[in-house]
C-alpha positions, 0 to 999 in steps of 0.5 A: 500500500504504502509504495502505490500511495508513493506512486500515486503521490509521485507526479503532483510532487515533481510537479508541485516541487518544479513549479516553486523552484522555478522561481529559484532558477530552476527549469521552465519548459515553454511549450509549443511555442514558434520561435521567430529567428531574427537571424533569418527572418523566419518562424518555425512551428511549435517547439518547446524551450527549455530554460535552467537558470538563466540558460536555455539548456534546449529547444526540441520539437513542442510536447517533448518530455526532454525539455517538459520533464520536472519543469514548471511547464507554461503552454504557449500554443498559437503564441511568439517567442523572440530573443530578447530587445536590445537598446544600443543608446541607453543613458541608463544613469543619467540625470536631468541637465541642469546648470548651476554655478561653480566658481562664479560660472554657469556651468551645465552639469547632468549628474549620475542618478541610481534612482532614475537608474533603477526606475529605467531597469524596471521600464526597459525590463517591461516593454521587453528591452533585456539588455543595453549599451549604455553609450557615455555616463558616470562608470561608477554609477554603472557599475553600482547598478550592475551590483544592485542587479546581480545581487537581485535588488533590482530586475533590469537589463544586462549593460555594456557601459561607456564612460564620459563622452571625450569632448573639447569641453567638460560637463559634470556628471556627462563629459570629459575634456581633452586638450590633446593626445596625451590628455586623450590617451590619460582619459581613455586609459582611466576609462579602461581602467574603470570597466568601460566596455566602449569608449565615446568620443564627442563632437567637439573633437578637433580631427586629429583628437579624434584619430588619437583617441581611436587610436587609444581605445583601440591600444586598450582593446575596446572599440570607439564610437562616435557623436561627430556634426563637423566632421565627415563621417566616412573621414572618421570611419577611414580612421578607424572609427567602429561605431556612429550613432545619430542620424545626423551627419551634419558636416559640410563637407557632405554638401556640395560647393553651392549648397555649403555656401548657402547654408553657411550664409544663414545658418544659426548656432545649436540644434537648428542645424537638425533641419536647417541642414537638411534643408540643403542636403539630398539623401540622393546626392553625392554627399549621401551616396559617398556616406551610404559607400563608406558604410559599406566598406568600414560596416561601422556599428550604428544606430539612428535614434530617430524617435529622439529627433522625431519627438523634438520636431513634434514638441510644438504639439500635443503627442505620444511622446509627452504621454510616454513621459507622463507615464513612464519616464522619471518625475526629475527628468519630465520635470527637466524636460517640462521646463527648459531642457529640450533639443528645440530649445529658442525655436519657433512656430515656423522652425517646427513647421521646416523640421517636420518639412524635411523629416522625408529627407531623414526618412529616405537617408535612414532607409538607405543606411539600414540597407547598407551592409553597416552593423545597424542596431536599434538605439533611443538616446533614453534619458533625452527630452521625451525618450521614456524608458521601454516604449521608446524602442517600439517607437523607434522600430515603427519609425524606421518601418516608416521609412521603409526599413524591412521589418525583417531587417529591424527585428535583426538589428534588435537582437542578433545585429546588436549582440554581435555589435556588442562582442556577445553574440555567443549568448545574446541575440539567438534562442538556442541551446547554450545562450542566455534565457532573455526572451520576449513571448508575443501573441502576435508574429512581429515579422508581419507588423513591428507593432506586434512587438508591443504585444507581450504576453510575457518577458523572461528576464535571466532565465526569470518569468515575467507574466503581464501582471508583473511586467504592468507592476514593473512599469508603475511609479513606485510610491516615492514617485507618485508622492513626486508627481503629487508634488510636482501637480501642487506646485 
């Protein structure tokens, strides 16, 4: 008697054994689920993933008792599963830009917030974005934030960090200032030191400052990339340079004789040459020809960050993007936004009217560049005026479809492009045995229509389950932050 009660008792024990220590990390069987291989545009049908701590150990035919066997089995028929989002320009710690006075000065200072750092980590977490490049910050902040996650204080992403940006001018908090060789090779060794996975270099670098510190981030083995206006961007891939992020190439040498004069004649300082610019460039011509070719030949990584460029053009108006603050980005940084600190700052009715006038222009250049053989990545600029934390990678994919991108084409540059830009494309970007268990469940194929990357049903976070109900608590203020926006209402 005794041994059939053994029997009988047998199967609910492994199951009700499997299904409470699948929230200690051990195995969750995601049955019949179709995989959507972002490597190769396709979707397979029902197969079953097998995941034991934060690694998939197996993916078998759907039903098979390999992957099911003492595992906490979620049945997943007619659904999606894809690797994990990646956001290759994410400023993760950053804080609101502020200035202040220092020694008599007004000085611009943006620095570092673990708060805002760990409000991100949950949003990012819950509209499916799994790991970061977190391109120029404060590296000991990253790094606090990397001890928080392991130690399980906080669910987020995975980050790869970059130090300050290296720029001619020093701002607290966001960037350093080099003067020459020896004081760039004195930066870029102390970031190195420091845990940077990339170095930064910024727009204000003169050509030779920018070629030294390629050169020494490349003597530390780390990759460079770049926020460059002035200089021509395939001068700076023929550098060496590895990395360019922003749509905005802004250089005059990329116009012609007759439309660099008249830019030039009329052009006004800051962020106005964001359309002024455009205005006399052809992302037919020459100059997009010649940058479209070097992308080809160098295949820098790169990522666009449109959705930041958009949301400025449209800050005149009422908009998706002022709601997305509303309910998503921290109160400090909507309240930094709300008040002065914008990319059109000192524009006009008529200057919003002239940016979203040449914003087919960006559209046609963006397309051509996500059909070059470039390394492209999908990037927000999160923690910039009116990118909210998440939402704004949905945001960025669908803009890019709107250009005329292949859907197929941004789904890669999601998963699979940015692990492989990252150096980790052995455990990241791919669903198969031996990576690591970041995924995002969908109810819908995103392979038909990007916007069905919104429609997560699930997110599995380091080999964790993550249903909608806890990916709803992860994107809610926590109770400090209601008691800020009550604050923030009052006054």
């Amino acid at each position: 008697m005794i041994s059939q009660i053994r029997l009988l008792l047998a199967p609910v024990l492994i199951f009700w054994l499997s299904d409470v220590s699948a929230g200690i990390g051990e195995a969750l069987a995601l049955d019949d689920v179709r995989i959507v291989d972002t490597a190769g545009g396709q979707v397979t049908t029902g197969r079953c993933v097998r995941i034991q701590g934060n690694r998939i150990v197996a993916v078998t035919e759907a039903g098979s008792r390999r992957c099911r066997i003492n595992a906490r089995i979620v049945e997943l028929a007619g659904l999606y599963v894809m690797p994990g989002l990646i956001d290759t320009h994410a400023h993760l710690t950053l804080g609101p830009v502020e200035m202040r006075r220092e020694r008599g000065k007004m000085v611009m200072a943006a620095e570092a917030s673990d708060e805002i750092a760990d409000h991100n980590a949950r949003r990012l977490v819950a509209f499916g974005v799994t790991t970061i490049r977190n391109p120029g910050g404060d590296l000991a902040a990253a790094a606090r934030y990397k001890g928080r996650r392991a130690a399980g204080e906080v669910i987020g992403p995975e980050s790869f960090d970059a130090g300050k940006v290296i720029h001619n001018t020093a701002i607290p908090g966001l960037a350093e200032a080099v003067r020459d060789a020896d004081g760039m090779r004195r930066v870029v060794a102390d970031q190195a030191a420091a845990g940077a996975d990339w170095i930064k270099l910024y727009t204000g670098l003169s050509p030779d400052l920018l070629q030294a510190g390629i050169d020494a981030a490349h003597d530390h083995d780390l990759p460079a990339v770049a926020h460059l206006e002035r200089i021509a961007w395939p001068d700076a891939l023929a550098m060496g340079l590895d990395g360019i992020v922003h749509l905005m190439p802004t250089s005059p040498d990329l116009l012609d004789d007759e439309s660099r004069q008249a830019w030039h004649s009329n052009a006004r300082p800051g962020t106005f040459a964001f359309f002024e610019w455009w205005e006399h460039f052809d992302p037919d011509g020459s100059g997009a020809d010649r940058l479209v070719a070097s992308f080809e030949q160098h295949r820098p990584v790169f990522d666009a960050t449109l959705v930041a460029f958009h949301a400025a053009f449209v800050q005149d108006l009422d908009n998706a993007y002022k709601e997305d603050t509303r309910r998503l980005a921290h109160p400090r940084l909507r309240a930094n936004w709300e008040d002065w600190f914008t990319f059109a700052v000192g524009w006009q009715a008529d200057d919003f009217e002239r940016a979203r006038a040449i914003w087919p222009k960006v559209q046609r250049l963006a397309e051509r560049v996500y059909n070059s053989g470039a390394r492209v990545t999908i990037g927000t600029d999160m923690n910039n005026p009116w990118i909210a934390p998440g939402i704004s990678l949905h945001r960025e994919m669908a803009l890019l479809a709107e250009a005329g991108v292949p859907v197929d084409r941004i789904l890669a540059a999601a998963t699979v492009n940015a692990a492989e830009a990252l150096g980790a494309n052995d455990r990241l970007g791919h669903i198969a045995e031996g990576f690591e268990a970041d995924l995002v469940v969908l109810d819908a194929n995103p392979l038909e229509d990007i916007s069905h990357t919104r429609a997560i049903h699930a997110v599995v976070s380091d080999g964790r389950w993550l249903d909608a109900n806890r990916l709803a608590e992860l994107a809610e203020p926590a109770a400090e932050e209601n008691d800020q926006k009550e604050n923030d209402h009052a006054q």
